[in-house]
N, CA, C and O atoms as a printed pandas DataFrame, in Angstrom:
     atom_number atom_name residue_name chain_id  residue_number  x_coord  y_coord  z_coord
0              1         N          UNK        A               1    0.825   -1.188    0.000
1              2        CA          UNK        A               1    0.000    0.000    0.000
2              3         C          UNK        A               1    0.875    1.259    0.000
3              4         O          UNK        A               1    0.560    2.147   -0.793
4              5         N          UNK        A               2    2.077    1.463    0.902
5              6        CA          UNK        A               2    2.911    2.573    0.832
6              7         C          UNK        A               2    3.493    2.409   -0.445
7              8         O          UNK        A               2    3.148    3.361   -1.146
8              9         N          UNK        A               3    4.209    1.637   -1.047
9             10        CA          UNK        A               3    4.582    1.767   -2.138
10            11         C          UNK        A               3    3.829    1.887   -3.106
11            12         O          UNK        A               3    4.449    1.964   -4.167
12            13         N          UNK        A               4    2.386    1.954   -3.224
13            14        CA          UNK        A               4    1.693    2.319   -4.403
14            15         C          UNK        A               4    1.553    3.983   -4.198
15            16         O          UNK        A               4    1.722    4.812   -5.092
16            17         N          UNK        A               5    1.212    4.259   -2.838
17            18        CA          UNK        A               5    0.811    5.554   -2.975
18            19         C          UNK        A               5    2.131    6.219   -2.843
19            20         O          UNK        A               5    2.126    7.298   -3.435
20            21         N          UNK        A               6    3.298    5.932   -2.247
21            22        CA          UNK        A               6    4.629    6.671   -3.083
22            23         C          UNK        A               6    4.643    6.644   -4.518
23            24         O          UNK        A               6    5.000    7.653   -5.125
24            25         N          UNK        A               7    4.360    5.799   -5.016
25            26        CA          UNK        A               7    4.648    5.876   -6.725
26            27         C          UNK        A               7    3.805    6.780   -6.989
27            28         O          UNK        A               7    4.279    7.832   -7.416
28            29         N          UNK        A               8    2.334    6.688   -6.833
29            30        CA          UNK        A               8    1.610    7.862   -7.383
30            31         C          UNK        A               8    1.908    9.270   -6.326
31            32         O          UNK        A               8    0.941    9.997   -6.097
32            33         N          UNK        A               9    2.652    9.460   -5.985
33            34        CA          UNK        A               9    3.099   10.477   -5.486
34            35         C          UNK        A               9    4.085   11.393   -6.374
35            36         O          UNK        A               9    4.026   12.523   -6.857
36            37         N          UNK        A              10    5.262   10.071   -6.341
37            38        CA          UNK        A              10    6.132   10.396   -7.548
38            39         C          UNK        A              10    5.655   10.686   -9.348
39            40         O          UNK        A              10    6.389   11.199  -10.193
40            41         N          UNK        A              11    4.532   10.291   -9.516
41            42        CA          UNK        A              11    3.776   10.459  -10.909
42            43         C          UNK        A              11    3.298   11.686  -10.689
43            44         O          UNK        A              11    3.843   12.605  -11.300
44            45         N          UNK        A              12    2.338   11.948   -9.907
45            46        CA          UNK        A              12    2.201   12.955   -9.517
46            47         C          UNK        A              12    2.846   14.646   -9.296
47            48         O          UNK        A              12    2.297   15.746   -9.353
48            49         N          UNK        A              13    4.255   14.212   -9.028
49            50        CA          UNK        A              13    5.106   15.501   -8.755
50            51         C          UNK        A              13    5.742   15.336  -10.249
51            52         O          UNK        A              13    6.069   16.342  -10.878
52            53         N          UNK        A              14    5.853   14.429  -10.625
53            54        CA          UNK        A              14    6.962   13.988  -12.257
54            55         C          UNK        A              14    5.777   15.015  -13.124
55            56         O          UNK        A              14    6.277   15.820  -13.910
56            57         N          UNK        A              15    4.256   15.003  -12.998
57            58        CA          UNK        A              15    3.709   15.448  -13.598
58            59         C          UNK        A              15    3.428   17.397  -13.789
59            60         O          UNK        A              15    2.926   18.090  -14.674
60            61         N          UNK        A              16    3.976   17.646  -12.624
61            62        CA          UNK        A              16    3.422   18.868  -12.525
62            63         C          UNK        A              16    5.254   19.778  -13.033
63            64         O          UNK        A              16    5.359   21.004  -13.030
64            65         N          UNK        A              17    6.167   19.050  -13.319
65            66        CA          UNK        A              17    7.210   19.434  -13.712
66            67         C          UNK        A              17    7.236   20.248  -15.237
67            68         O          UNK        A              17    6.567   19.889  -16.206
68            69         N          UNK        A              18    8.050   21.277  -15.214
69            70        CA          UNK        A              18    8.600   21.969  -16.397
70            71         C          UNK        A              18    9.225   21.931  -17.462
71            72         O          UNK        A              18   10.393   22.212  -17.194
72            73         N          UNK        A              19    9.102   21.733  -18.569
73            74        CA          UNK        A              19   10.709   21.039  -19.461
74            75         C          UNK        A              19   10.893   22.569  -19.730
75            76         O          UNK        A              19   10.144   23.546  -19.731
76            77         N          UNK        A              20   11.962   22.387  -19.913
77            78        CA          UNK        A              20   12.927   24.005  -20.931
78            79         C          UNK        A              20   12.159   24.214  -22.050
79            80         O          UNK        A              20   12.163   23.157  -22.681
80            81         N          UNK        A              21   11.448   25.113  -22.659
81            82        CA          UNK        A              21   11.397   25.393  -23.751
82            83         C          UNK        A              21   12.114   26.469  -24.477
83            84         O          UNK        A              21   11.986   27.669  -24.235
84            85         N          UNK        A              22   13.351   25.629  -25.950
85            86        CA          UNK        A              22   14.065   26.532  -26.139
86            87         C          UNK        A              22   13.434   26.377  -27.581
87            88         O          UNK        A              22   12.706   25.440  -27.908
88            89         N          UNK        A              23   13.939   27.771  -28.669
89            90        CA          UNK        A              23   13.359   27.511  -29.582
90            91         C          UNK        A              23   14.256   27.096  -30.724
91            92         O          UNK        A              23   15.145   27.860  -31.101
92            93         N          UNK        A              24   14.098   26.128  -31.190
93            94        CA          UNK        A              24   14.910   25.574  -32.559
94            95         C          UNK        A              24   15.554   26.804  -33.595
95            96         O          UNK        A              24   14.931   27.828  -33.878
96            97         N          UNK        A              25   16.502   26.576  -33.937
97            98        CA          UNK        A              25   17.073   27.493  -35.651
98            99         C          UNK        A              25   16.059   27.266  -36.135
99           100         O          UNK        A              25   15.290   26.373  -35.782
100          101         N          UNK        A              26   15.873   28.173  -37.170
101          102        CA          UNK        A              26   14.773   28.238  -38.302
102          103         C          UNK        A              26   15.330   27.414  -39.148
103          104         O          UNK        A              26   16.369   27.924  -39.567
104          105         N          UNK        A              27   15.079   26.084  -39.732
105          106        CA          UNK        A              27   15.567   24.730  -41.027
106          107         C          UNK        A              27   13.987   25.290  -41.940
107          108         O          UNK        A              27   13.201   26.222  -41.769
108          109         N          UNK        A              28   14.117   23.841  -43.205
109          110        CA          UNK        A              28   13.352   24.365  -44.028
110          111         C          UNK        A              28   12.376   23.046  -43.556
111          112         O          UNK        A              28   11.429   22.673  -44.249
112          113         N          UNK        A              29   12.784   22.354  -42.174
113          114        CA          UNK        A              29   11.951   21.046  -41.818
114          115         C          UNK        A              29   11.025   21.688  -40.873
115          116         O          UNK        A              29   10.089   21.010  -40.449
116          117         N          UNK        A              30   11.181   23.079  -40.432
117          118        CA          UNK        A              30   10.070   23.074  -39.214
118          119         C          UNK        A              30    9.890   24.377  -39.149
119          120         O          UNK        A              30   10.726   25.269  -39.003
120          121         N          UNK        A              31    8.264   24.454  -39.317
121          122        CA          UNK        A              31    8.041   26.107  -39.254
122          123         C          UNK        A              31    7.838   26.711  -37.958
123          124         O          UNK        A              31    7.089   26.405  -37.030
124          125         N          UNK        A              32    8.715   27.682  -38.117
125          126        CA          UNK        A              32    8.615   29.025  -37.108
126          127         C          UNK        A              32    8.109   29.810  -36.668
127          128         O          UNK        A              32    8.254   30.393  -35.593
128          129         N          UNK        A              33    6.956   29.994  -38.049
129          130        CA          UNK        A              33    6.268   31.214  -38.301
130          131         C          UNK        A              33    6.795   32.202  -38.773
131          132         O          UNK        A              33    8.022   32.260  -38.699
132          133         N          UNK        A              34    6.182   33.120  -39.306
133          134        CA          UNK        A              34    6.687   34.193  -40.401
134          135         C          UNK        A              34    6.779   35.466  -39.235
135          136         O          UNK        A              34    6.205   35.431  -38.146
136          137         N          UNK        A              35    7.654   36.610  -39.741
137          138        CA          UNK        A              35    8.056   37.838  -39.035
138          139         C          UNK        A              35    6.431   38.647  -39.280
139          140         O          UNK        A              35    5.981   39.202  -40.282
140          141         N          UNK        A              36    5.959   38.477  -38.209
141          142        CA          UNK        A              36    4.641   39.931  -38.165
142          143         C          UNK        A              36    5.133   40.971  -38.619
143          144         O          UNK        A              36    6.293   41.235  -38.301
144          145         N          UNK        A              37    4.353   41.918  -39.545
145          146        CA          UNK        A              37    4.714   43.156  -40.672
146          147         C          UNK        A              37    3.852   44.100  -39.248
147          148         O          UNK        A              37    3.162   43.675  -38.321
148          149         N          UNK        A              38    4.285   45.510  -39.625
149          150        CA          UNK        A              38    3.789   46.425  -39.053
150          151         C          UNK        A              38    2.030   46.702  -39.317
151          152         O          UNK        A              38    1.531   46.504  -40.425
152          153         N          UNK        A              39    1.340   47.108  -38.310
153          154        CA          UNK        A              39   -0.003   46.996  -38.744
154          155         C          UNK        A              39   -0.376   48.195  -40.025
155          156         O          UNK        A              39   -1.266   47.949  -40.839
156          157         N          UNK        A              40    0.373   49.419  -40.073
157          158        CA          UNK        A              40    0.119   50.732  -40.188
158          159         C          UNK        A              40    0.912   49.558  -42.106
159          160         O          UNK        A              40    0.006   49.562  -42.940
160          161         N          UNK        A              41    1.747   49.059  -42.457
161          162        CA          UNK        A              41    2.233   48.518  -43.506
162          163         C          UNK        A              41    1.216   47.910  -44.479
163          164         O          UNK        A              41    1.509   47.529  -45.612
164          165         N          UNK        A              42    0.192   47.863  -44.020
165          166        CA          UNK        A              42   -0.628   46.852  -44.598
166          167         C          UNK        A              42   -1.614   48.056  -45.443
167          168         O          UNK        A              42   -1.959   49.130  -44.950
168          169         N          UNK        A              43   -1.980   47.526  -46.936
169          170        CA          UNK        A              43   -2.820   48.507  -47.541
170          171         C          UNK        A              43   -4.726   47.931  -46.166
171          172         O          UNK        A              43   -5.036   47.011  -45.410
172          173         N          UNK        A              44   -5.358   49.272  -46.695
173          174        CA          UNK        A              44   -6.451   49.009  -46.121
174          175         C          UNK        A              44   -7.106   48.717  -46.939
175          176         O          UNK        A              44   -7.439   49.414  -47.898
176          177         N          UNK        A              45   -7.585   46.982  -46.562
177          178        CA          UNK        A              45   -8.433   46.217  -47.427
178          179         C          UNK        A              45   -9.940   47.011  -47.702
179          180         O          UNK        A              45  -10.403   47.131  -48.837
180          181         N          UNK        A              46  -10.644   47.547  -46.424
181          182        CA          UNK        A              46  -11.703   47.863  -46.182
182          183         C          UNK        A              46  -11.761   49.343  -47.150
183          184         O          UNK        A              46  -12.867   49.469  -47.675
184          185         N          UNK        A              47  -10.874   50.372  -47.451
185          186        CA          UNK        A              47  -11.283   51.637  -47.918
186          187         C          UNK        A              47  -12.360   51.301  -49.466
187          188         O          UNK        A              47  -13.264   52.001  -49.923
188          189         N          UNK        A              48  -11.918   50.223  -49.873
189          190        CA          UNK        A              48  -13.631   50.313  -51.510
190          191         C          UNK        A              48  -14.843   49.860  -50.616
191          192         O          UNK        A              48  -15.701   49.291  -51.290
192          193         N          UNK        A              49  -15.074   49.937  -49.585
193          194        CA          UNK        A              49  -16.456   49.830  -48.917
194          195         C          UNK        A              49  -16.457   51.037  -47.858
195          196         O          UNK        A              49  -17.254   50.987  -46.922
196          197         N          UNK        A              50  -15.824   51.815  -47.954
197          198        CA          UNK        A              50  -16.018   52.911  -47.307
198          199         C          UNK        A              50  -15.651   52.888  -46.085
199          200         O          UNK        A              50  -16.141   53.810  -45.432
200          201         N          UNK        A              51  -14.755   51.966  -45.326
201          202        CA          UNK        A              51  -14.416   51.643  -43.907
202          203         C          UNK        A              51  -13.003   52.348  -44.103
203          204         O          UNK        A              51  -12.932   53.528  -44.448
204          205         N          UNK        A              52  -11.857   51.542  -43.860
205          206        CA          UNK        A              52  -10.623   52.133  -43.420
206          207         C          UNK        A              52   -9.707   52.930  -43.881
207          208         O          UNK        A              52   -8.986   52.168  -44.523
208          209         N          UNK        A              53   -9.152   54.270  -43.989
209          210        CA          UNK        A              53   -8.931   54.958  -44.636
210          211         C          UNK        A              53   -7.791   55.237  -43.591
211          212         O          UNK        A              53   -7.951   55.676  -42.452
212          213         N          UNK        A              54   -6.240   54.790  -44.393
213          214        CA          UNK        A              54   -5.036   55.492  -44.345
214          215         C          UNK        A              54   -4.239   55.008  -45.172
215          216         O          UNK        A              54   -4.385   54.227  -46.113
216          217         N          UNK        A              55   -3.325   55.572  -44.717
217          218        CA          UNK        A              55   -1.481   56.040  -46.090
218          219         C          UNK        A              55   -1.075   54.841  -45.676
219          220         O          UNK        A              55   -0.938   54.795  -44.454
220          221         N          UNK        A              56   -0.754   53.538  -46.423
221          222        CA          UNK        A              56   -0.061   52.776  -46.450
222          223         C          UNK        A              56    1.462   53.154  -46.136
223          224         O          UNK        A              56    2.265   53.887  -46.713
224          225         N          UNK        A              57    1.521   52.523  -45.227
225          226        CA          UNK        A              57    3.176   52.973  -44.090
226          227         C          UNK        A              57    2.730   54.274  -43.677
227          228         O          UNK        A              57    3.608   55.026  -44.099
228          229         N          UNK        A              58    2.205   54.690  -43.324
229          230        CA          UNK        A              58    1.898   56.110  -42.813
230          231         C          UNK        A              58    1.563   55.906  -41.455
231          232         O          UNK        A              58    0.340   55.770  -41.420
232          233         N          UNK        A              59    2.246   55.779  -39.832
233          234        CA          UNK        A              59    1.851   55.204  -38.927
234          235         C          UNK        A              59    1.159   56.401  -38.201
235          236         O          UNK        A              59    0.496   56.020  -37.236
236          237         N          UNK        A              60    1.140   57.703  -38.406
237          238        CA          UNK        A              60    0.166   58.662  -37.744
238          239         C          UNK        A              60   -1.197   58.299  -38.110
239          240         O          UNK        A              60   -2.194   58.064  -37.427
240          241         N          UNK        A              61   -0.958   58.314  -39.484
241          242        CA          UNK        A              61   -2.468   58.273  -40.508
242          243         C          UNK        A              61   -3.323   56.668  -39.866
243          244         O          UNK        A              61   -4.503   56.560  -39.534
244          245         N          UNK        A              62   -2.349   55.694  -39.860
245          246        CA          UNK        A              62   -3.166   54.664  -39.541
246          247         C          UNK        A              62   -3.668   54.763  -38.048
247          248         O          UNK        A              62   -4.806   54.405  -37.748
248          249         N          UNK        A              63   -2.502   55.414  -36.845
249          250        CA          UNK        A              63   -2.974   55.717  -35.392
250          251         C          UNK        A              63   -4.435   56.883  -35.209
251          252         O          UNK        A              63   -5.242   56.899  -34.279
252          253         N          UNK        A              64   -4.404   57.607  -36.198
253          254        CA          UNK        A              64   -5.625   58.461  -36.348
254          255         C          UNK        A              64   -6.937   57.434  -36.856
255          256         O          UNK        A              64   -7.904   57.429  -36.095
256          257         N          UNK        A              65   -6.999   56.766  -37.816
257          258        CA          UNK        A              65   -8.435   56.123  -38.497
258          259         C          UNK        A              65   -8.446   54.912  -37.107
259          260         O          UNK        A              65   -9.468   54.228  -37.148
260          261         N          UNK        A              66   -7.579   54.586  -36.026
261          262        CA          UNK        A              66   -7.911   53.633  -35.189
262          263         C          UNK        A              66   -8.804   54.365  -33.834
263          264         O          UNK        A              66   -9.515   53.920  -32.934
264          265         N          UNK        A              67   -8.282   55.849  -34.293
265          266        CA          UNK        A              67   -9.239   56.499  -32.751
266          267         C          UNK        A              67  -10.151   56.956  -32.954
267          268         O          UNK        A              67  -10.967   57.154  -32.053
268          269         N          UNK        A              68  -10.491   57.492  -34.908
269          270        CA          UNK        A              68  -11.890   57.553  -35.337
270          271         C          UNK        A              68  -12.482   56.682  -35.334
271          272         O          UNK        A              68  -13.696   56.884  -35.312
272          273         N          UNK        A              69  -12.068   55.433  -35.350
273          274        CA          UNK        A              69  -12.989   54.200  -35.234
274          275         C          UNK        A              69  -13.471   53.574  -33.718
275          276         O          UNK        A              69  -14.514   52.932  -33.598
276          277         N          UNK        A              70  -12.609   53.841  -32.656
277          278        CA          UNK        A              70  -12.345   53.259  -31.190
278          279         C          UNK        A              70  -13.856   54.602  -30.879
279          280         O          UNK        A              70  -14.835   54.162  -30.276
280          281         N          UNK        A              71  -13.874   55.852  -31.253
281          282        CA          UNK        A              71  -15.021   56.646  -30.603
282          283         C          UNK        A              71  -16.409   56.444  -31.412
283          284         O          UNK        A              71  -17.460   56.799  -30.879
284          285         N          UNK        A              72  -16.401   55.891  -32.653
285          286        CA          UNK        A              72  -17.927   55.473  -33.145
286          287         C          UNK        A              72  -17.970   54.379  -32.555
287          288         O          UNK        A              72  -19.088   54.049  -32.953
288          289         N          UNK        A              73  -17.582   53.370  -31.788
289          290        CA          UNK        A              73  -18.182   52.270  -30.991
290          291         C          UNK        A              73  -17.956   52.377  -29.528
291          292         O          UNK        A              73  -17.710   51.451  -28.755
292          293         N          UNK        A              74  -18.107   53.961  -29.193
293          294        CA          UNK        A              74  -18.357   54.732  -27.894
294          295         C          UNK        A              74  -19.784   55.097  -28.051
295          296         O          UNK        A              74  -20.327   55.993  -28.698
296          297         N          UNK        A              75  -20.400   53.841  -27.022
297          298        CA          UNK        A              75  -21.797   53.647  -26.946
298          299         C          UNK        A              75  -22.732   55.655  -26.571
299          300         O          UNK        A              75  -23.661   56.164  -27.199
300          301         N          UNK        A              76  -22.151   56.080  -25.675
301          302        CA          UNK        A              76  -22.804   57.392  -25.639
302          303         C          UNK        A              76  -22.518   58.254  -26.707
303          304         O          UNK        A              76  -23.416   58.925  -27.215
304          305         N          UNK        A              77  -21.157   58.312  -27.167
305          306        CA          UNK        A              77  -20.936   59.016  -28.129
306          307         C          UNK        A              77  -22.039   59.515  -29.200
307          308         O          UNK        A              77  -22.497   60.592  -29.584
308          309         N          UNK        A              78  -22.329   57.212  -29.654
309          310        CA          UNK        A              78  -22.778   56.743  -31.350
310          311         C          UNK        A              78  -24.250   57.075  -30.888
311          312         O          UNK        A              78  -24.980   57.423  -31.816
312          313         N          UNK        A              79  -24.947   57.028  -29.384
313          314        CA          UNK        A              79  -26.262   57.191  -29.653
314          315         C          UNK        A              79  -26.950   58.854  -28.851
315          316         O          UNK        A              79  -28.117   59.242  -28.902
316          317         N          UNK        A              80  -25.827   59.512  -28.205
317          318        CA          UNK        A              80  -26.582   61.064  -27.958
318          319         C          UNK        A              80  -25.780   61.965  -28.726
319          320         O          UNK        A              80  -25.505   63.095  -28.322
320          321         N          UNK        A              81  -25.440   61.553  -29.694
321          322        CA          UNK        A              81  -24.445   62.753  -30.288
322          323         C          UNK        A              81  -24.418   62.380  -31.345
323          324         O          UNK        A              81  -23.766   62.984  -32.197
């Protein structure tokens, strides 16, 4: 009986242990994932429907159309004003 519930003791603590996670070189055997581009880099898909409007690489222009957009889904704003 002690030796069963030592073993599951030891399973137990073996289980709640950490391994290292280090991250591999980039090979052409295992993906990494690609480098995230800047958000402000990206053309705005949305401007031919009348939504997002800025200067491709332009990071003021894109930080401006994110705070015109962050205050039309400012619930008092969109419905007493």
């Amino acid at each position: 009986m002690a030796v069963s519930l030592l073993c599951a003791a030891l399973f137990g603590l073996a289980a709640c242990g950490e391994r290292e996670q280090v991250v591999q070189p980039q090979s052409e055997k295992r993906y990494q994932g690609k480098a995230d581009t800047k958000p402000w880099d990206n053309a705005p898909l949305a401007a031919q429907l009348g939504g997002a409007q800025w200067k491709q690489g332009d990071q003021g222009s894109w930080e401006e159309q994110i705070k015109r957009r962050q205050l039309t889904q400012h619930e008092y704003r969109r419905i007493y004003q």
